[in-house]
C-alpha angles and dihedrals in degrees: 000000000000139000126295138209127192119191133167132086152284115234129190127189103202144033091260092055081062095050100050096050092039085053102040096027093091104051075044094065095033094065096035097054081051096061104107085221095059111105088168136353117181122177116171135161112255116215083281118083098220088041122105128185114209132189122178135182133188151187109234135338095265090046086052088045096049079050096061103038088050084045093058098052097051132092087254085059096039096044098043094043092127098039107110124238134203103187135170110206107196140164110255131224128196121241099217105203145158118277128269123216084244088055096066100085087047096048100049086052090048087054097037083052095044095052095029092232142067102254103096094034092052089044083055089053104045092050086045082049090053108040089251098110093104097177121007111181124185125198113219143186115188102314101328121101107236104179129337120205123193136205123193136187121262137179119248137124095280133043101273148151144208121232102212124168125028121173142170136184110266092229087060107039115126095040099106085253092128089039091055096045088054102040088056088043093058096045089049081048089055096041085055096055091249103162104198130021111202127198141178113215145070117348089205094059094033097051095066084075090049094268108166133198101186094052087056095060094090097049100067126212141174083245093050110132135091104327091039108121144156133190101234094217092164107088098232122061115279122259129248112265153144102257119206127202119216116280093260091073100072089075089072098050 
């Protein structure tokens, strides 16, 4: 089940219907925003005082569903049962995009979040640091910050990248979000005459983009082994060579 994305709006008729939602909008929000299925949840006065704009994002159908029905039986549904609604209830998709300057403190908590740990967000800052961050692509949904992947510059004997790290929210896995960011990633790589994509991670997910471990034998890394792969994007077969990460790796090793 995919994402989901309620707008419209929330419209009152008389100065008690102000004061109810002004009075019960906040604990609204509180216990909304703590759902584990919210991505987003807006709620703002329009230049009219008993109009309400609302934008909503969710997880997942049955996380937008558990929403409503919690919703229903709490003061804020009890107390706003005669306010009207005018509501759109739609499937969502995510815009996957280049960062923007403004994206950077989002994305190292998304992978911070995502590893549960510092490591990879601290590796995408420090490309990013050193000029060394060649494609960073962020999936969104309305203003929330779904998955993030990076591809950074190394040396073989072929123009090449690494994809490291790829990341995605954990209320939104299995919905093909990692699959899409890499998938655009390797046909930017393409359009940009890179020649060889190298990863390190699960044959069994990797080989689904054309990821080989057999064709990396022969570019040797200090990560070679069994999930070391590489998309071979040059036509020929790829020549034999030493292959070197960006200097920001080293501080994983």
């Amino acid at each position: 089940m995919g994402l989901i994305r309620l707008t419209g709006r929330l419209i009152g008729t008389t100065p008690d219907h102000r004061r109810v939602v002004l009075a019960q909008l906040p604990a609204h929000i509180r216990d909304t925003v703590r759902e584990p299925g919210c991505l987003f949840f807006d709620i703002a006065q329009t230049a009219d005082p008993l109009i309400w704009s609302v934008s909503e994002g969710f997880a997942t159908r049955a996380a937008f569903e558990a929403h409503q029905a919690r919703t229903r039986a709490s003061d804020w549904g009890a107390a706003t049962a005669g306010i009207g609604r005018d509501y759109r209830i739609e499937d969502g998709t995510p815009e996957i995009t280049p960062e923007r300057p403004e994206d950077a403190r989002a994305i190292y908590l998304l992978n911070r979040t995502a590893f549960g740990a510092s490591d990879e967000a601290d590796l995408v800052e420090a490309l990013r640091a050193q000029g060394d961050l060649a494609l960073s692509l962020v999936a969104r949904f309305g203003r929330a910050y779904l998955g993030h992947v990076a591809f950074s510059p190394v040396q073989a004997p072929v123009p090449s990248w690494a994809l490291a790290p790829v990341a995605v929210r954990e209320s939104v896995r299995f919905q093909g979000i990692a699959e899409r960011l890499i998938r655009e990633g390797i046909a930017v790589a393409r359009a940009r005459g890179i020649k060889a994509i190298f990863v390190l991670g699960d044959p069994a997910y990797y080989r689904r983009f054309g990821f080989s471990v057999p064709e990396a034998r022969g570019l040797t890394s200090p990560y070679s082994g069994a999930y070391w792969q590489v998309l071979n994007l040059s036509g020929a077969t790829l020549p034999a060579g030493p292959v070197t990460h960006a200097p920001a790796f080293a501080a994983l090793e």
